[in-house]
C-alpha positions as CSV (number, residue, x, y, z in Angstrom):
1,X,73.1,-10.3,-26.3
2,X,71.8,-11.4,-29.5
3,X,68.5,-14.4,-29.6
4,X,67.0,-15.3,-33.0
5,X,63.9,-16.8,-32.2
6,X,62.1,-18.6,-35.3
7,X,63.7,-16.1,-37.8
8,X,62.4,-15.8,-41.1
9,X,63.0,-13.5,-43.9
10,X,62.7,-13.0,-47.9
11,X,63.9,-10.1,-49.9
12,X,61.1,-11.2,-52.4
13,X,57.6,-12.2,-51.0
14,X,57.3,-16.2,-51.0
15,X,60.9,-16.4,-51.6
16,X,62.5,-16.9,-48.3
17,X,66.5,-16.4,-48.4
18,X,66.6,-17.3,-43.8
19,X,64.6,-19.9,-42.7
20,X,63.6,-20.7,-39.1
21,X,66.9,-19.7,-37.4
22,X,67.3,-20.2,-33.8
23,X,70.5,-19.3,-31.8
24,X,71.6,-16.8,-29.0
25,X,74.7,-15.4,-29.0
26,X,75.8,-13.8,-24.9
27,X,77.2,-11.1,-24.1
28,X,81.3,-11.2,-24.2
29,X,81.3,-13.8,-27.1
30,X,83.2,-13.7,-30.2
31,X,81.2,-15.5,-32.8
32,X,82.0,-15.9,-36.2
33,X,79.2,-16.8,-38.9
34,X,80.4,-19.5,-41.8
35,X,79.1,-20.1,-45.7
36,X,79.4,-20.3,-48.9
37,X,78.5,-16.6,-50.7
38,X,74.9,-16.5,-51.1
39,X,74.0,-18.6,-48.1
40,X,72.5,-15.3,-45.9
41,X,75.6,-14.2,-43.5
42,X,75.1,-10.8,-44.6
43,X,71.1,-10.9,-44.0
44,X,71.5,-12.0,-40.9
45,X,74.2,-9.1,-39.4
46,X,71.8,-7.0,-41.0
47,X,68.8,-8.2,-39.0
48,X,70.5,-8.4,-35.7
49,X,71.3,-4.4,-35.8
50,X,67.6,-4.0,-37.7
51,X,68.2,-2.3,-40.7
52,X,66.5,-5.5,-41.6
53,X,62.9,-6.9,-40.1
54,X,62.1,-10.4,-39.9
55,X,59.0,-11.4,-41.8
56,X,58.6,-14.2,-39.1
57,X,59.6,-14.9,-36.0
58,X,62.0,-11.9,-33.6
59,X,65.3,-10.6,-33.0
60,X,66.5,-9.5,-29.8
61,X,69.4,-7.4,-29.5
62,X,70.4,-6.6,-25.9
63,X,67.0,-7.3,-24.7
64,X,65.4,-5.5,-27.0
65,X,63.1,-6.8,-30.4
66,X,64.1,-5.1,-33.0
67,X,60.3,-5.1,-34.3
68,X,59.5,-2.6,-32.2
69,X,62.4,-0.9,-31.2
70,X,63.6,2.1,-33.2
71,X,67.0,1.6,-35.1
72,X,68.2,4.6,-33.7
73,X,68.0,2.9,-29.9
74,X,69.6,-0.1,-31.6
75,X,72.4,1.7,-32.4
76,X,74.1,2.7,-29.0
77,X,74.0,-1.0,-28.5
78,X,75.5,-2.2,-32.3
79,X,78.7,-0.9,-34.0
80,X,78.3,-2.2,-37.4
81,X,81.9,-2.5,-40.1
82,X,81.0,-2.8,-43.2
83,X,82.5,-5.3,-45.8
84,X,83.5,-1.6,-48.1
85,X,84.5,1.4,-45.6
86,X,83.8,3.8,-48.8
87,X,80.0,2.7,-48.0
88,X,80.6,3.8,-44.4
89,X,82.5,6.7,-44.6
90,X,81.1,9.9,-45.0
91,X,82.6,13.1,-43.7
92,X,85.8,15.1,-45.3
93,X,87.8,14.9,-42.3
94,X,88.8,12.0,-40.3
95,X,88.1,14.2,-36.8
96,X,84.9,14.9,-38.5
97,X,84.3,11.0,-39.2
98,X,84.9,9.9,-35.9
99,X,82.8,12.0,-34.3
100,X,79.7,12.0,-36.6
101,X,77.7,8.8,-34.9
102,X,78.5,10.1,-31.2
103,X,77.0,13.7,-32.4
104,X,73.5,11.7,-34.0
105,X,73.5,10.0,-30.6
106,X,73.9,13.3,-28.9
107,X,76.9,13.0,-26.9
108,X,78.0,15.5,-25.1
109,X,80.6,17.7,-26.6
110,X,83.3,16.8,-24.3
111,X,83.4,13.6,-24.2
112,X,83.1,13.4,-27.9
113,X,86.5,15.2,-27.9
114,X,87.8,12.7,-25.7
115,X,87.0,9.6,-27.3
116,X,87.7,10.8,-30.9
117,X,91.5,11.9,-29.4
118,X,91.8,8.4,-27.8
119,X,90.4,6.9,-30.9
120,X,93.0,8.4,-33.3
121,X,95.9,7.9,-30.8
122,X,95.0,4.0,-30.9
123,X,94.2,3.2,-34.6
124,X,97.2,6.2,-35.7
125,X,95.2,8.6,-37.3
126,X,95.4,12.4,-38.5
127,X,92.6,14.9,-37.7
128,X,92.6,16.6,-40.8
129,X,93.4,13.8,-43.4
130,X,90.6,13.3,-45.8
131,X,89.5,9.8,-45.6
132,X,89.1,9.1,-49.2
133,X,92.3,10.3,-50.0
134,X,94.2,7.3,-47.8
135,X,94.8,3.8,-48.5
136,X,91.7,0.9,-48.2
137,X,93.7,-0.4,-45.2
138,X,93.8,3.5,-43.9
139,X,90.0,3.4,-44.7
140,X,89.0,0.6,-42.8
141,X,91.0,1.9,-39.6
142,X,89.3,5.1,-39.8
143,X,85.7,3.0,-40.5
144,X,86.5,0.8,-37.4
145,X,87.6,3.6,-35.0
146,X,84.2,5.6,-36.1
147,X,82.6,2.8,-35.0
148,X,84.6,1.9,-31.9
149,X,84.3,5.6,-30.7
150,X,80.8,5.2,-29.8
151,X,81.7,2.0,-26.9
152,X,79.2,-0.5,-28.6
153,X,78.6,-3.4,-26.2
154,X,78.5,-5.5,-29.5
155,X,80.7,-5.2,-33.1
156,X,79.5,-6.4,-36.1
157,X,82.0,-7.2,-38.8
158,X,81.1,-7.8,-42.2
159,X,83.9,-9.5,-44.0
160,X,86.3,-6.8,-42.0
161,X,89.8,-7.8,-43.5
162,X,88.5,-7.8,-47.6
163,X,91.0,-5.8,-49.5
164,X,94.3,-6.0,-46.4
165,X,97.2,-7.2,-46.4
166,X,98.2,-9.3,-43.5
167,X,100.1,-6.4,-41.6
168,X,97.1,-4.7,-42.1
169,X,94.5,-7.5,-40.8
170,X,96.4,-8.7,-38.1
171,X,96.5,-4.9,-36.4
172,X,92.7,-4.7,-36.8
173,X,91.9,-8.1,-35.7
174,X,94.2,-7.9,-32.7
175,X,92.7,-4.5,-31.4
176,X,88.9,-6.2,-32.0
177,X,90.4,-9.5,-29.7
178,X,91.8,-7.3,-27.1
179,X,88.1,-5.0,-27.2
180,X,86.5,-8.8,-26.8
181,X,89.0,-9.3,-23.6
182,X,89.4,-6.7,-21.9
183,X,85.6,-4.9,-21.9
184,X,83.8,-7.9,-23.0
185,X,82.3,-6.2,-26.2
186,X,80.7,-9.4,-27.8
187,X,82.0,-9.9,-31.7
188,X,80.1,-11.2,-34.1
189,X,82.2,-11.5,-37.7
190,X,80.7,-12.2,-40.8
191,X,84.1,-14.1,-43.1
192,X,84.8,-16.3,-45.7
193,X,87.8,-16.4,-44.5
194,X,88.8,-19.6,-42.5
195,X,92.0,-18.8,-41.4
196,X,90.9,-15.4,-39.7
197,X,88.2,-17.6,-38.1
198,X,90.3,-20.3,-36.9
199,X,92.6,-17.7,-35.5
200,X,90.1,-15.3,-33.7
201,X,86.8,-16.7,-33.7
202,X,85.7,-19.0,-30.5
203,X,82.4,-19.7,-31.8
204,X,81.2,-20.8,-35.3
205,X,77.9,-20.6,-36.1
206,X,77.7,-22.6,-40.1
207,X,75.3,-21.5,-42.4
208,X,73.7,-22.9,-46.0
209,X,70.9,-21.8,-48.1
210,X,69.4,-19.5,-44.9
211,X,69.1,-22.7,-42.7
212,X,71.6,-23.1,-40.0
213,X,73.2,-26.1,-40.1
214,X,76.2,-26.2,-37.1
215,X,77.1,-24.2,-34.3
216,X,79.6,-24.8,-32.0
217,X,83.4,-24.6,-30.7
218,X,85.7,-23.4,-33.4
219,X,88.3,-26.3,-33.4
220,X,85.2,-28.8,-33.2
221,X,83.8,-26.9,-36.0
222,X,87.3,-26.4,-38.4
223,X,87.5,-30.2,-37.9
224,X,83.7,-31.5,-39.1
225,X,84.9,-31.9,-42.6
226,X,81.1,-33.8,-43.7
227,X,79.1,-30.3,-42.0
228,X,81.9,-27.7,-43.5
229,X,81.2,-30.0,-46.8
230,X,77.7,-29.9,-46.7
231,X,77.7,-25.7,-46.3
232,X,80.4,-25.7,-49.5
233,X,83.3,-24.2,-47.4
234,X,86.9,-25.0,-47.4
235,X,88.3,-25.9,-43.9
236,X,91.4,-24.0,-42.7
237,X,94.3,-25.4,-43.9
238,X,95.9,-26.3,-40.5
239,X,93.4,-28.1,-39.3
240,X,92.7,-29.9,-42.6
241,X,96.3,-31.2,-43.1
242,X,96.1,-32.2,-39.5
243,X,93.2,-34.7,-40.2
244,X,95.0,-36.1,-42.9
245,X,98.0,-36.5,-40.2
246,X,95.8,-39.1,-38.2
247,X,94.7,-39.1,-34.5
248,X,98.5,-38.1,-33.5
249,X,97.5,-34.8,-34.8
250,X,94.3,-34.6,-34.0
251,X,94.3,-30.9,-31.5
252,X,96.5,-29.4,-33.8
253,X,95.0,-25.8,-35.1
254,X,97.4,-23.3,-35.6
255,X,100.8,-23.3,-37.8
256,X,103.0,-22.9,-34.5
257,X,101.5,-26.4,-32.9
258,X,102.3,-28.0,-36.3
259,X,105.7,-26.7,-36.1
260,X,106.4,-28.3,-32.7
261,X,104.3,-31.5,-33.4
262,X,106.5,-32.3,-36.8
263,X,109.8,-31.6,-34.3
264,X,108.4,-34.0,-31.9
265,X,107.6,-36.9,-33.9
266,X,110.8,-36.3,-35.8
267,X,113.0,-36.4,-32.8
268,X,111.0,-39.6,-31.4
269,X,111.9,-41.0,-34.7
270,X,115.3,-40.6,-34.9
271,X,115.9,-41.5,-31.2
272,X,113.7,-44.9,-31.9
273,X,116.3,-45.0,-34.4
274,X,119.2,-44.7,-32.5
275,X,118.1,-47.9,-30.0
């Protein structure tokens, strides 16, 4: 779905902020992309959907290099969130809004009808409200389900849960999960944030300075305290106080398995008590 193939790119000429990156991503995956602000997660999203150009190397997005292929062909294939929905946003109704990107792509009227009805019926949203009149968490659904109208066989999220609460993160996140199920849209999520990686992501993919410097399984990844080190990111917290635990804790990722690991050792201790 997505290749990188000896990627290069500077904003400035002889400054390069990505350096020779290499990775493919298939087609149903949900990857998540890793490092410290500055270190060229944003540059990358950007190139993969190619509103960016490498200045070496190519970028393949469902077969096609983005070199040569005009962004407006790139775009049935990419549904792109960005980190701000006020950036994204851009008509005075939310009917309107969901229905602008299917009308650039041409869409027949019908069918625009119908996916902009299931759209709001799914993310709870009124025709007629004006977008920037609603709440950032109201914002980002209506962003999202602009985006999601079009059926992109891959999402790109840009930091998708800045500004939610946790109400309003989990609903989004779960609906993108369920997407990455059920119709095998591939995800790829740009996020600082470890905890929404460790929870949805099943692919990391660690960057520092442009240069790519892990990829793997998410639990093998939330656990490589030296690479996560290295690329000046926190570990998520579960997984963390699990190493500190020692090798009894050792596939412990998620709050629920601590839980019922901590019950388990305590009841073995107080029955090795009782002998």
């Amino acid at each position: 779905m997505i290749r990188f193939e000896g990627v290069s790119f500077g904003y400035v000429k002889g400054r390069e902020s990505i350096r020779d990156l290499n990775f493919h991503i298939e087609k149903g995956e949900f990857t998540a992309l890793i490092g410290a602000n500055g270190a060229g997660k944003s540059t990358i999203s950007r190139l993969t959907n190619g509103l960016l150009h490498p200045t070496a190397g190519h970028v393949y997005l469902n077969g096609k290099d983005t070199l040569t292929t005009p962004s407006s062909k790139l775009a049935k294939d990419c549904g792109f969130l960005f980190q701000n929905p006020d950036r994204q946003i851009c008509e005075n109704t939310v009917k309107d809004e969901l229905a602008f990107s299917m009308k650039v792509q041409g869409w027949p009227k019908d069918k625009i009808e119908e996916r902009v009805k299931a759209a709001m019926e799914i993310f709870d949203l009124k025709p007629d409200w004006f977008p920037f009149s609603r709440s950032r968490g109201e914002r980002q659904r209506i962003a999202l389900a602009g985006v999601l109208a079009c059926e992109p066989e891959l999402l790109i999220l840009d930091e998708p849960t800045t500004g939610l609460d946790y109400l309003e993160c989990t609903r989004i996140m779960d609906y993108v999960t369920e997407l990455n199920r059920e119709k095998g849209i591939t995800v790829l999520m740009v996020s600082h944030d470890m905890e929404l990686v460790q929870s949805y992501a099943k692919r990391v993919l660690v960057l520092n300075n442009g240069v790519l410097m892990g990829d793997g399984p998410t639990e093998d990844v939330m656990k490589n305290t030296p690479l996560l080190k290295s690329a000046r990111v926190l570990p998520a917290q579960i997984p963390e106080l699990a190493l500190r635990f020692g090798d009894t804790f050792r596939d412990i990722y998620t709050v629920d398995d601590m839980f019922a690991a901590l019950a388990a050792k305590n009841k073995a201790e107080q029955e090795g008590g009782n002998v």
